[in-house]
Backbone atoms as SQL, in Angstrom:
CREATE TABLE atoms (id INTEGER PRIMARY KEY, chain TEXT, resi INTEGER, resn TEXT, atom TEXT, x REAL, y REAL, z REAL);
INSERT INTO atoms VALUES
  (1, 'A', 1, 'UNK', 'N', -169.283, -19.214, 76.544),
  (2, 'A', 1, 'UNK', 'CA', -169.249, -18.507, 75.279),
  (3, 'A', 1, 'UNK', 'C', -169.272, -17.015, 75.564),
  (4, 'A', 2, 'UNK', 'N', -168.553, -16.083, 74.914),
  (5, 'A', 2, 'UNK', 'CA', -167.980, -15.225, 75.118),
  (6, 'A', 2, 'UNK', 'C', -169.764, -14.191, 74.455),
  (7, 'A', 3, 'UNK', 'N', -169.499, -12.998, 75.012),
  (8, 'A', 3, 'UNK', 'CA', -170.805, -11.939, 74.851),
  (9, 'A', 3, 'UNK', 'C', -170.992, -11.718, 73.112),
  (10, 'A', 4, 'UNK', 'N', -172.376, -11.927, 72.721),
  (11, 'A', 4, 'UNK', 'CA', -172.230, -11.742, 71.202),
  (12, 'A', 4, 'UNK', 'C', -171.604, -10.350, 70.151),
  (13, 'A', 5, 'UNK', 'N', -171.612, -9.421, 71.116),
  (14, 'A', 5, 'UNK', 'CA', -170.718, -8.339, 70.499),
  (15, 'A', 5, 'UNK', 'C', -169.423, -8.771, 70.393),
  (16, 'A', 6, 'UNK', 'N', -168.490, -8.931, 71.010),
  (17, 'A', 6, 'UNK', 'CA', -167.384, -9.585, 71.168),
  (18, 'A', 6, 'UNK', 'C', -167.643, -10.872, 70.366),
  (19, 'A', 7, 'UNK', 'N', -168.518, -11.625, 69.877),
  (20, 'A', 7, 'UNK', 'CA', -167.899, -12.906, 69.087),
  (21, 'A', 7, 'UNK', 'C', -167.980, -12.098, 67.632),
  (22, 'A', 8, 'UNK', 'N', -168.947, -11.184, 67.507),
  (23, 'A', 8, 'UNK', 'CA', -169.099, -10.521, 65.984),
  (24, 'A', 8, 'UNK', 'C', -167.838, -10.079, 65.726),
  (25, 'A', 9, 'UNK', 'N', -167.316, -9.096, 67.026),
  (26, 'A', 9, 'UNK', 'CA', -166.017, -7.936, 66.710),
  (27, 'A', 9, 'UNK', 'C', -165.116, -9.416, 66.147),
  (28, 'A', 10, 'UNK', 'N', -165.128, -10.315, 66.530),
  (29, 'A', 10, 'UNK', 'CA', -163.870, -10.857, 66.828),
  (30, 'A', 10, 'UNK', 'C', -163.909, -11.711, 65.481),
  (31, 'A', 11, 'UNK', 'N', -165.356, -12.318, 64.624),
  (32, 'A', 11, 'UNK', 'CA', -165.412, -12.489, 63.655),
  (33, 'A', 11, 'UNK', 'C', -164.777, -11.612, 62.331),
  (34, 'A', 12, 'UNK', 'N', -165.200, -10.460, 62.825),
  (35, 'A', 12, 'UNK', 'CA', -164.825, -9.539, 61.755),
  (36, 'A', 12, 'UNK', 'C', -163.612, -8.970, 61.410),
  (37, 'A', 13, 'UNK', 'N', -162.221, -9.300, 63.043),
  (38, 'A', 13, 'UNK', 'CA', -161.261, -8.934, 62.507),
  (39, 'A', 13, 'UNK', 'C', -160.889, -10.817, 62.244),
  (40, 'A', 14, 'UNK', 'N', -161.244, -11.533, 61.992),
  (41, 'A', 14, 'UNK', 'CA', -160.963, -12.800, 61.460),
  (42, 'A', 14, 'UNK', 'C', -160.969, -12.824, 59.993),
  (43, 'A', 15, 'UNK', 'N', -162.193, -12.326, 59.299),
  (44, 'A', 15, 'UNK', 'CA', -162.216, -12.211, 58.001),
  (45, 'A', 15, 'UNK', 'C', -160.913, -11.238, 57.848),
  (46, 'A', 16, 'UNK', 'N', -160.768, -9.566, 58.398),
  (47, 'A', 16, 'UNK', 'CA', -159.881, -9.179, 57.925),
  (48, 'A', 16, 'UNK', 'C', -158.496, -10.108, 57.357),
  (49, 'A', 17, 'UNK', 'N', -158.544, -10.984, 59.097),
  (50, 'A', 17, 'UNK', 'CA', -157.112, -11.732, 59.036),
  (51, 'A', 17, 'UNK', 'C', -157.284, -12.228, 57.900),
  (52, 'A', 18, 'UNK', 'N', -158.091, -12.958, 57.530),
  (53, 'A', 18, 'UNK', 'CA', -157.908, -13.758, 56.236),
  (54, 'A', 18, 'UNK', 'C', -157.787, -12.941, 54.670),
  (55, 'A', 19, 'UNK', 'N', -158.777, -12.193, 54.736),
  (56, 'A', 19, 'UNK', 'CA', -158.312, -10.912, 53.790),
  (57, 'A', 19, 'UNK', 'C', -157.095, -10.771, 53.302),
  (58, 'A', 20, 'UNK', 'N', -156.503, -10.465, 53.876),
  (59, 'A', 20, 'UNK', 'CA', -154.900, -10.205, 54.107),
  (60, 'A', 20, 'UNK', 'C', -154.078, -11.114, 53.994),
  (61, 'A', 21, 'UNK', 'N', -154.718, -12.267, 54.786),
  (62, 'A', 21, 'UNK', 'CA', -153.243, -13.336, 54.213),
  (63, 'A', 21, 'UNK', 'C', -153.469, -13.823, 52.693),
  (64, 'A', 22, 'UNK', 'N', -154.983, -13.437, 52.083),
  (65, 'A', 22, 'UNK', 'CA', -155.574, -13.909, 50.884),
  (66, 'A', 22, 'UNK', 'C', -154.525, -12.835, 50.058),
  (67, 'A', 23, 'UNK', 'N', -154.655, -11.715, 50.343),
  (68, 'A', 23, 'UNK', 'CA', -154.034, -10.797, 49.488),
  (69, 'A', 23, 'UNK', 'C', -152.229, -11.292, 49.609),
  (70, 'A', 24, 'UNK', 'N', -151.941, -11.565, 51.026),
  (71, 'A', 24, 'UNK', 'CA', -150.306, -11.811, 50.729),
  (72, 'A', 24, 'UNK', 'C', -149.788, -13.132, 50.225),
  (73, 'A', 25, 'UNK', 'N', -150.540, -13.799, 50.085),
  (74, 'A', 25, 'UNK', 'CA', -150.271, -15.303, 49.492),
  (75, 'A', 25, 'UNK', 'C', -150.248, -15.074, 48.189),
  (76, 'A', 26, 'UNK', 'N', -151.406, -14.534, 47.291),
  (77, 'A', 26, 'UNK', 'CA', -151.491, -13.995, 46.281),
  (78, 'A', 26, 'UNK', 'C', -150.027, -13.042, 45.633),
  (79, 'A', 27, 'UNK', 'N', -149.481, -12.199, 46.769),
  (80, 'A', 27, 'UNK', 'CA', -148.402, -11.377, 46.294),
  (81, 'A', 27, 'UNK', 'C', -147.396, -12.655, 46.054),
  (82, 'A', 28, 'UNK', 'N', -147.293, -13.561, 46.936),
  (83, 'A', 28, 'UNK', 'CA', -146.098, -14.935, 47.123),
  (84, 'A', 28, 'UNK', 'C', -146.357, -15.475, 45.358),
  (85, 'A', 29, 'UNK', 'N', -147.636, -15.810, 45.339),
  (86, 'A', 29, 'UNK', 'CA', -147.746, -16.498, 44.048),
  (87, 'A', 29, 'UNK', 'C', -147.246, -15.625, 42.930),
  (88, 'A', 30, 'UNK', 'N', -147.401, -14.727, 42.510),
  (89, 'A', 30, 'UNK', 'CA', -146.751, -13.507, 41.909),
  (90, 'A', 30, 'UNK', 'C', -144.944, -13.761, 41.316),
  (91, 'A', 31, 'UNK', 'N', -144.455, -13.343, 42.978),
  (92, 'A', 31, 'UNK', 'CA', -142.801, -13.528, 43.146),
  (93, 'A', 31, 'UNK', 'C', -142.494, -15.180, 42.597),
  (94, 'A', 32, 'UNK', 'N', -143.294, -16.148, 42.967),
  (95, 'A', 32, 'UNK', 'CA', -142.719, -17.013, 42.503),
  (96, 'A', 32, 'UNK', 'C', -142.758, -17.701, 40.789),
  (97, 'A', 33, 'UNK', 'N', -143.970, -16.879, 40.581),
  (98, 'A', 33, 'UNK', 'CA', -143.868, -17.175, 39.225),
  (99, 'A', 33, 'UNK', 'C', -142.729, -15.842, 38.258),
  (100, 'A', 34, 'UNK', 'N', -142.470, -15.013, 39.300),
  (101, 'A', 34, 'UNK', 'CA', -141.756, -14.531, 38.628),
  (102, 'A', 34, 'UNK', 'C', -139.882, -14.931, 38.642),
  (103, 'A', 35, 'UNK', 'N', -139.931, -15.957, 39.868),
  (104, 'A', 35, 'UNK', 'CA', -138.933, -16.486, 40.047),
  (105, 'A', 35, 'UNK', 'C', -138.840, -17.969, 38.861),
  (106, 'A', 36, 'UNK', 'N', -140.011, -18.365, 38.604),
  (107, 'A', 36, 'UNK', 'CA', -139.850, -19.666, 38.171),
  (108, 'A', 36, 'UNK', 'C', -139.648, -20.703, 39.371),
  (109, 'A', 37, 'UNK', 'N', -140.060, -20.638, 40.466),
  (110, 'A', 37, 'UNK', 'CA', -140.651, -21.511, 41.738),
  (111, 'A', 37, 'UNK', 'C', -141.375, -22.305, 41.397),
  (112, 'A', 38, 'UNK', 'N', -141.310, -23.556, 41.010),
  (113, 'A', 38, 'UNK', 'CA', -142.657, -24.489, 40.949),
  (114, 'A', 38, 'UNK', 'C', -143.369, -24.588, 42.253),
  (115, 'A', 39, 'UNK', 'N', -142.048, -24.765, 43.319),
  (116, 'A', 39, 'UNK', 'CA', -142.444, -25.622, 45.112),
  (117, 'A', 39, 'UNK', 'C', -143.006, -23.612, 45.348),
  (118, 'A', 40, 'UNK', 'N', -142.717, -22.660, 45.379),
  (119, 'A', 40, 'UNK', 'CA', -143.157, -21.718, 45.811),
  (120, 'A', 40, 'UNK', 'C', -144.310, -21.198, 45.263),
  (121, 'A', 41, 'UNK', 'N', -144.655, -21.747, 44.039),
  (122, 'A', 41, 'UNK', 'CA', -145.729, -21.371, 43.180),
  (123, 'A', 41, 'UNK', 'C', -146.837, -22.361, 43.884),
  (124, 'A', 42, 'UNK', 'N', -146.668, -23.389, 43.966),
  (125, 'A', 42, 'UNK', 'CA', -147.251, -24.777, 44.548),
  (126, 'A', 42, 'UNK', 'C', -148.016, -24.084, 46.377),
  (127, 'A', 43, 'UNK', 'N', -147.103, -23.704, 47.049),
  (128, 'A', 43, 'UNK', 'CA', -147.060, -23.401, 48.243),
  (129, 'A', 43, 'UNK', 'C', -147.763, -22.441, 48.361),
  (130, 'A', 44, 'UNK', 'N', -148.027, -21.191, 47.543),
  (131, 'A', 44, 'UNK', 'CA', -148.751, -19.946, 47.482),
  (132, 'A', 44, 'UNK', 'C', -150.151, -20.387, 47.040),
  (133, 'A', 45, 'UNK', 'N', -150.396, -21.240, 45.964),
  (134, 'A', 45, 'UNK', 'CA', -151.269, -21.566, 45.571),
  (135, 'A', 45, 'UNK', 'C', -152.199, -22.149, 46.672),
  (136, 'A', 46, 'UNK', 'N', -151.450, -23.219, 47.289),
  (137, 'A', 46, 'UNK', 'CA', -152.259, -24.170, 48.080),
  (138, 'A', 46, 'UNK', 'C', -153.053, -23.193, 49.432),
  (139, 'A', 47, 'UNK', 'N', -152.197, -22.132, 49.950),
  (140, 'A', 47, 'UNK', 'CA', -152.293, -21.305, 50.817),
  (141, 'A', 47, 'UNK', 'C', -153.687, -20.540, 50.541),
  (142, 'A', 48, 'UNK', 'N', -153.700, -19.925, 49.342),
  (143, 'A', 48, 'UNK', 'CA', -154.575, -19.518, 48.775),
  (144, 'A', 48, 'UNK', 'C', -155.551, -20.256, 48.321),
  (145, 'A', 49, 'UNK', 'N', -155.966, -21.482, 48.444),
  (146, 'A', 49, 'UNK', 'CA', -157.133, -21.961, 48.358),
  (147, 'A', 49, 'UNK', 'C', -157.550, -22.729, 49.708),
  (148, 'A', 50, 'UNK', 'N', -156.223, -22.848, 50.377),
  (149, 'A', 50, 'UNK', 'CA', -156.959, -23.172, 52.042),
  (150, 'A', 50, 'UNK', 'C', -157.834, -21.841, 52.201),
  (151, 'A', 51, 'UNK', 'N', -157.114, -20.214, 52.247),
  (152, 'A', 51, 'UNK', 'CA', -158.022, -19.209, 52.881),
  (153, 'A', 51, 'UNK', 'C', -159.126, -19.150, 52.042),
  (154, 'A', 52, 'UNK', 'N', -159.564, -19.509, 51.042),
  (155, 'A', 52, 'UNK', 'CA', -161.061, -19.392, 50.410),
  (156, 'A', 52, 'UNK', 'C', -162.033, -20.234, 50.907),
  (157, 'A', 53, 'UNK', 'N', -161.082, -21.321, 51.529),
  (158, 'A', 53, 'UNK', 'CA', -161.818, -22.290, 52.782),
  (159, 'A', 53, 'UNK', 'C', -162.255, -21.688, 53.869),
  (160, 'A', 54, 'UNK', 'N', -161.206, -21.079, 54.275),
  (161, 'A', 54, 'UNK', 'CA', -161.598, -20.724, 55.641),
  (162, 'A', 54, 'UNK', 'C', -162.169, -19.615, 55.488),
  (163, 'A', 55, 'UNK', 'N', -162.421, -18.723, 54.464),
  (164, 'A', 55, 'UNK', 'CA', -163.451, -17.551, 54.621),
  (165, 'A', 55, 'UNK', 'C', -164.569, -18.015, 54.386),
  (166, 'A', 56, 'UNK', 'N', -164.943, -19.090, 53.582),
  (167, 'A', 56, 'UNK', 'CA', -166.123, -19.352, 53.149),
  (168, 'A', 56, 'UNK', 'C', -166.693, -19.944, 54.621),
  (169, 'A', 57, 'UNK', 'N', -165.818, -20.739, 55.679),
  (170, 'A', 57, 'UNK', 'CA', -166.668, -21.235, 56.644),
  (171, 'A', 57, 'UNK', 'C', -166.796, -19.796, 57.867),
  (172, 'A', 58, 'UNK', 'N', -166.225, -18.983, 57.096),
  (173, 'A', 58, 'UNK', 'CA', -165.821, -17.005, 58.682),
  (174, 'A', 58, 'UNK', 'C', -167.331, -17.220, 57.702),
  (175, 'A', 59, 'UNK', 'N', -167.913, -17.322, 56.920),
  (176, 'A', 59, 'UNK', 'CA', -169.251, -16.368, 56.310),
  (177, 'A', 59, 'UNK', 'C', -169.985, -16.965, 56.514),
  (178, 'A', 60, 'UNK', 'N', -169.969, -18.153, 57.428),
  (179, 'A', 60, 'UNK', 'CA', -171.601, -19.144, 57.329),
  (180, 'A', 60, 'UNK', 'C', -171.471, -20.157, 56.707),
  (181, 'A', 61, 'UNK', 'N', -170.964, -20.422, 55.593),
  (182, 'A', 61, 'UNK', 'CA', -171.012, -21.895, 54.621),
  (183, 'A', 61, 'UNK', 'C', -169.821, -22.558, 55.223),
  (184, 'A', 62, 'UNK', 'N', -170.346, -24.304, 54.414),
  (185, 'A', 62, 'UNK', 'CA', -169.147, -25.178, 54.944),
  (186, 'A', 62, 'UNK', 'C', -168.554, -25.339, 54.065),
  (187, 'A', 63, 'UNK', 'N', -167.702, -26.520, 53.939),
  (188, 'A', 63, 'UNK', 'CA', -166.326, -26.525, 52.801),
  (189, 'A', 63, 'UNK', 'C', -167.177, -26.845, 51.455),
  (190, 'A', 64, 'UNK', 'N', -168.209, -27.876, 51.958),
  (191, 'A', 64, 'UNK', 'CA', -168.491, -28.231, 51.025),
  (192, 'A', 64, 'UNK', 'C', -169.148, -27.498, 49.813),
  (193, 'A', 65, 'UNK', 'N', -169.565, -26.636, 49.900),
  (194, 'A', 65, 'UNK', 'CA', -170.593, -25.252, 49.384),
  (195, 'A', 65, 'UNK', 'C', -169.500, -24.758, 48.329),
  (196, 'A', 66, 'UNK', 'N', -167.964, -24.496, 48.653),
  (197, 'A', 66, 'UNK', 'CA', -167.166, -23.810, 48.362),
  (198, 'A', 66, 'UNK', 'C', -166.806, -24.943, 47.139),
  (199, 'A', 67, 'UNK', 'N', -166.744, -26.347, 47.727),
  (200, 'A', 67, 'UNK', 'CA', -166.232, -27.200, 46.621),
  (201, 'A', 67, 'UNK', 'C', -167.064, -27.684, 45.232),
  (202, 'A', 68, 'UNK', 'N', -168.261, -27.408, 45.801),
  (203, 'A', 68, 'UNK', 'CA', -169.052, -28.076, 44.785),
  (204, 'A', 68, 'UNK', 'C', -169.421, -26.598, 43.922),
  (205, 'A', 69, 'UNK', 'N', -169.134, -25.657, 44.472),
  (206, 'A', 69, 'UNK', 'CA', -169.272, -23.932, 43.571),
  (207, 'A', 69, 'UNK', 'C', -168.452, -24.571, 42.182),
  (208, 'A', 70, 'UNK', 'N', -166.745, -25.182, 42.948),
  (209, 'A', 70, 'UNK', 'CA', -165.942, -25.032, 41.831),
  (210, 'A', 70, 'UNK', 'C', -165.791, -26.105, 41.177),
  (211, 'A', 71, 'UNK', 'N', -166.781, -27.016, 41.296),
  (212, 'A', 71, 'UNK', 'CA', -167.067, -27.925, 40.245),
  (213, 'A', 71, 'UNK', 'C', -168.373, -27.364, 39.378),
  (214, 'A', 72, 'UNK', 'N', -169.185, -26.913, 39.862),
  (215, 'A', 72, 'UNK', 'CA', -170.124, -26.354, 38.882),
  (216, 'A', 72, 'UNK', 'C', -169.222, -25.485, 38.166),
  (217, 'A', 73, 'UNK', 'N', -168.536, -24.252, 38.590),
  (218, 'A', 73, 'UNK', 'CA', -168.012, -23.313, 37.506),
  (219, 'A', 73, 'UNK', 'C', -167.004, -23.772, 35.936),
  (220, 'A', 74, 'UNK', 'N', -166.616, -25.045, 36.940),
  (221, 'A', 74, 'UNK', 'CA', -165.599, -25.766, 35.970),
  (222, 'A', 74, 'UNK', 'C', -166.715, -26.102, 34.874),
  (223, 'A', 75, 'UNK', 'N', -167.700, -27.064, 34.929),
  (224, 'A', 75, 'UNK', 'CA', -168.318, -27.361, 33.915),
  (225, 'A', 75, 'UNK', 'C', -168.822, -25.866, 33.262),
  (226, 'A', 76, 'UNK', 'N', -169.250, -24.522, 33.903),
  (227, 'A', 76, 'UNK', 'CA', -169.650, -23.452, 33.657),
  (228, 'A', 76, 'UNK', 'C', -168.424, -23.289, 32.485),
  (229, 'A', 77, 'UNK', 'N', -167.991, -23.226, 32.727),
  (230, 'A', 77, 'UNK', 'CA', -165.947, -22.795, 32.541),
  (231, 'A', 77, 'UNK', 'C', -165.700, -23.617, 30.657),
  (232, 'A', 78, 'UNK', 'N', -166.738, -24.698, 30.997),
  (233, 'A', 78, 'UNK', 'CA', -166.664, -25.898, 29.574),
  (234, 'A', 78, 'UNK', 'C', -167.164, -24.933, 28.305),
  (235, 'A', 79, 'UNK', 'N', -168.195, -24.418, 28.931),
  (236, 'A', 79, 'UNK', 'CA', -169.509, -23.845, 27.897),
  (237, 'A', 79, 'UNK', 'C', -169.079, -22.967, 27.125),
  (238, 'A', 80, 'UNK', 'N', -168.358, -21.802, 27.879),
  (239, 'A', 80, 'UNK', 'CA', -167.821, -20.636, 27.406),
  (240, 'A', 80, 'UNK', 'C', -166.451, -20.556, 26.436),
  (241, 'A', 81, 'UNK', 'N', -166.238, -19.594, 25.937),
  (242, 'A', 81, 'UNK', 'CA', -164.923, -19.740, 25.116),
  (243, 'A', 81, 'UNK', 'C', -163.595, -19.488, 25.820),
  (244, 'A', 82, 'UNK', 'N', -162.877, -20.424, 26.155),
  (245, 'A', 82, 'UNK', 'CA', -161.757, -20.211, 26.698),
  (246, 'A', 82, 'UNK', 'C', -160.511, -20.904, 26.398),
  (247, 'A', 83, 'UNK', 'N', -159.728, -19.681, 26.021),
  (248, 'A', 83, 'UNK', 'CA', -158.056, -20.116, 25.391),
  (249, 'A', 83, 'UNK', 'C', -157.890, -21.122, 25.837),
  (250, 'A', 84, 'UNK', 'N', -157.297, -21.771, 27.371),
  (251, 'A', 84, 'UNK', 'CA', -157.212, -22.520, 27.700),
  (252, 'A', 84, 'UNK', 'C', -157.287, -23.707, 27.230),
  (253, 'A', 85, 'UNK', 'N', -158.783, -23.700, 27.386),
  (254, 'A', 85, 'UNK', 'CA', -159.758, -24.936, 26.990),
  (255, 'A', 85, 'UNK', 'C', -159.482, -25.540, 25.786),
  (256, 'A', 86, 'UNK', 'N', -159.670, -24.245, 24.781),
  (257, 'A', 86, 'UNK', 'CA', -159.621, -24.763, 23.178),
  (258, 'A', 86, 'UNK', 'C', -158.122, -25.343, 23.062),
  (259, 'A', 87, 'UNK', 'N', -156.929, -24.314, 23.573),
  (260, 'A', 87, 'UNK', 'CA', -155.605, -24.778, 23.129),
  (261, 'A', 87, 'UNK', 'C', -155.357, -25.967, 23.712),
  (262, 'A', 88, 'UNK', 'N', -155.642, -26.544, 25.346),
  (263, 'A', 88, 'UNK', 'CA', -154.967, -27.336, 25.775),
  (264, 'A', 88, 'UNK', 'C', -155.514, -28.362, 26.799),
  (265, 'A', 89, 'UNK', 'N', -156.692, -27.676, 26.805),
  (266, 'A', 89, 'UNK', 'CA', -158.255, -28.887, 27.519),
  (267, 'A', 89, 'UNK', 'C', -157.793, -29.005, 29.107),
  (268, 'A', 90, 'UNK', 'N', -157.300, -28.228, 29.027),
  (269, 'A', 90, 'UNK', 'CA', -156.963, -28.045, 30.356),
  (270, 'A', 90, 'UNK', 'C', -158.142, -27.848, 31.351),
  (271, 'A', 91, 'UNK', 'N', -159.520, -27.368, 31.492),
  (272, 'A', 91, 'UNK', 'CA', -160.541, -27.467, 32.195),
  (273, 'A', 91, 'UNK', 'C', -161.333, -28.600, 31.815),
  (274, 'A', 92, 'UNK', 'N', -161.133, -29.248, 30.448),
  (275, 'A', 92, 'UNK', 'CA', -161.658, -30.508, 30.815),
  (276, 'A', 92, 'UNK', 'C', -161.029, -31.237, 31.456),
  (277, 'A', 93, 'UNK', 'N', -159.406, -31.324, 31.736),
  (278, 'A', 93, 'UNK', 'CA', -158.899, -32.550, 32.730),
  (279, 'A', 93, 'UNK', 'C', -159.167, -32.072, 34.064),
  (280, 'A', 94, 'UNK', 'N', -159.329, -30.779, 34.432),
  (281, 'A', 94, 'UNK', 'CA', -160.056, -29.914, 35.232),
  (282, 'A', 94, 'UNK', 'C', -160.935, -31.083, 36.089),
  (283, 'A', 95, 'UNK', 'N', -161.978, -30.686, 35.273),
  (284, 'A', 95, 'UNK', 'CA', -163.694, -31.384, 35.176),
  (285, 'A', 95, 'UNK', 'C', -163.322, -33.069, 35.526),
  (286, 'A', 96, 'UNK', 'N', -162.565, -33.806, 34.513),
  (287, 'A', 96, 'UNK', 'CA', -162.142, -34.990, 34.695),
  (288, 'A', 96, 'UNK', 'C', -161.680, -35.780, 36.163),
  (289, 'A', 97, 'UNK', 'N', -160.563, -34.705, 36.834),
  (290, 'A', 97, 'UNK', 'CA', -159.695, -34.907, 37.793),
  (291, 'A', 97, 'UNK', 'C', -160.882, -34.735, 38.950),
  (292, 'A', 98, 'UNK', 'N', -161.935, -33.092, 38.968),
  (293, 'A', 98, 'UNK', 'CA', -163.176, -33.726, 39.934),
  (294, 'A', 98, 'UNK', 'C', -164.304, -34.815, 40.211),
  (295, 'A', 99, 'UNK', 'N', -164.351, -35.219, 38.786),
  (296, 'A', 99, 'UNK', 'CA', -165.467, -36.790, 38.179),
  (297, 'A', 99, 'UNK', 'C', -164.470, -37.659, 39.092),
  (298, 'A', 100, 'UNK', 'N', -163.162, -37.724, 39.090),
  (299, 'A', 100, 'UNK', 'CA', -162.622, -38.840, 39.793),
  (300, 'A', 100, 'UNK', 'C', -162.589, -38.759, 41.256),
  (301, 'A', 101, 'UNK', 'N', -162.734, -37.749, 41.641),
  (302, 'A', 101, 'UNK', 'CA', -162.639, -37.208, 43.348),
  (303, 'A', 101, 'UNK', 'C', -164.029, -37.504, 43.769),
  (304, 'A', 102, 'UNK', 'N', -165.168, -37.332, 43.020),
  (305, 'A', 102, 'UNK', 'CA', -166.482, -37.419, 43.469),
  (306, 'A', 102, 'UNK', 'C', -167.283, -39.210, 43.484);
């Protein structure tokens, strides 16, 4: 195992890396919704919630920490007033689609 200065440095340009691909995946999702891309919208998306994975495990936590955040927020997400919700229940099939995963 490599000297702990060197595993920190090397942590920290890791988060950058991810930083960055968080921010350019994000720009992808953008272009493709401005293209009307479903498969590119799909592809940016997915990208972008792998790196919230993998930063959450660059910071100490495991996947699981990250997954069960966004099932609590979803029910969080129920409580509050949201367009979404009211017009099209879209965070309850949300909520629904994780009740079936769990």
């Amino acid at each position: 195992m490599g000297e702990p200065q060197l595993d920190i440095a090397r942590n920290i340009e890791a988060l950058d890396c991810l930083k960055a691909d968080l921010a350019s995946f994000q720009a992808d999702l953008y272009q493709a919704l401005l293209k009307g891309s479903s498969e590119d919208f799909l592809q940016a998306s997915a990208k972008m919630i792998i790196t919230c994975f993998l930063l959450t495990k660059r910071l100490g936590l495991n996947f699981g920490h990250l997954e069960k955040e966004v099932y609590n927020n979803t029910q969080l997400l129920l409580v509050e007033k949201n367009c979404v919700e009211e017009w099209y229940g879209d965070i309850s099939a949300l909520k629904d689609y994780w009740d079936l995963k769990r």
